[in-house]
C-alpha positions in Angstrom: 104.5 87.0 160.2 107.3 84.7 160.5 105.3 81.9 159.8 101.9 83.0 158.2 104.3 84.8 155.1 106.0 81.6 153.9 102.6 79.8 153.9 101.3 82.1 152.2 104.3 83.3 149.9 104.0 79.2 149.2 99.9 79.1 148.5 100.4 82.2 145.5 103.5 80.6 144.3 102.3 77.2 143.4 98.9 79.3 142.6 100.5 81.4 140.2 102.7 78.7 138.5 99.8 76.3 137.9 97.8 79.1 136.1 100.4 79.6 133.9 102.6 76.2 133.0 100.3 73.8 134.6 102.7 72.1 136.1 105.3 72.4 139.4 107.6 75.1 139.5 111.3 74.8 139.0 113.4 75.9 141.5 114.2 79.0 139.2 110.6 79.6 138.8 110.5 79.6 143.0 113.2 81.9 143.1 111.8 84.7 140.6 108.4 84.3 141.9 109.2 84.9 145.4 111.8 87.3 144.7 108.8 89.4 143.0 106.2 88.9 145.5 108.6 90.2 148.0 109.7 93.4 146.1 106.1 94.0 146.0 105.3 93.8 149.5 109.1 95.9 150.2 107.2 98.6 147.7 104.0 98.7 149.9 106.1 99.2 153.2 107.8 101.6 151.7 105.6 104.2 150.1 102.2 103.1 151.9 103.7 102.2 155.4 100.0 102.4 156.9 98.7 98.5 157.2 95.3 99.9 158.1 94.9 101.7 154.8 95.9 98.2 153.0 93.6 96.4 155.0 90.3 99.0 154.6 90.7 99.0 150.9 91.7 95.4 150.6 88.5 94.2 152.9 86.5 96.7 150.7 87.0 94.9 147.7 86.7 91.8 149.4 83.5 92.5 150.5 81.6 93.8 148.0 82.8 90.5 145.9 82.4 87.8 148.8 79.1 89.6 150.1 77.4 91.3 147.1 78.6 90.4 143.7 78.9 86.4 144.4 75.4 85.7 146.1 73.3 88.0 144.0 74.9 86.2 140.5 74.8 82.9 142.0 70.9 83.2 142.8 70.6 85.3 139.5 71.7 81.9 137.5 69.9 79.7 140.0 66.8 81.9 139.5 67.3 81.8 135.7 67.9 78.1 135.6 64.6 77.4 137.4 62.7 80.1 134.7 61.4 82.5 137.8 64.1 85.5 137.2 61.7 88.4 137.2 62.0 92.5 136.4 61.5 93.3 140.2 63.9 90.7 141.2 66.8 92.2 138.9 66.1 95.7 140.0 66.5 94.5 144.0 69.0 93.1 143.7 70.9 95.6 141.3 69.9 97.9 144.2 71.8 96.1 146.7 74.8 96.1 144.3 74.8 99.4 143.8 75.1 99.7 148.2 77.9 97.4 147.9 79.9 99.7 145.7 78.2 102.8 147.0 80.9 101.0 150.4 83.5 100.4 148.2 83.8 103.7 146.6 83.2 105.5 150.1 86.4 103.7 151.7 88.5 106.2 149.1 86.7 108.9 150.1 87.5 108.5 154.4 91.2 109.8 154.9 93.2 108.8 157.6 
């Protein structure tokens, strides 16, 4: 943690300061924006002190974005660009959506 937390403290900072003044980030900028980021993760150690929690719901959400949502709208606009998007397609793949938070949802419903 003593080195991955800095990199990645670093990565959202310059992140975070591009999206909003599109440009590098003073060194009061620096300051605020780690001082923030590490009250928040102080606030998650203290009231949910179980990593594994963080980590199931975190990789959850992940999931159904990186494994469902993304390929299925990707190929939705790649199957609407070449004009053979069908009914039966749609309902598939809506289907398999539907699993992919049917996951998310059920990783509230587990208790530790």
């Amino acid at each position: 943690m003593v080195t991955v937390f800095p990199l990645l403290l670093y990565i959202l900072r310059i992140q975070v300061c591009y999206a909003v003044t599109k440009k590098e980030p003073t060194l009061l900028q620096v300051f605020l924006l780690s001082a923030l980021f590490i009250a928040i993760c102080v606030c998650f150690a203290i009231w949910m002190p179980r990593i594994g929690t963080i980590i199931r719901f975190t990789g959850a959400l992940c999931g159904v974005v990186y494994l469902f949502f993304l390929p299925i709208l990707l190929y939705f606009k790649w199957q609407s660009n070449m004009g053979t998007l069908s009914h039966a397609s749609i309902v598939f793949h809506i289907l398999l959506l539907a699993l992919g938070i049917l996951n998310f949802v059920l990783q509230f419903i587990v208790t530790d």
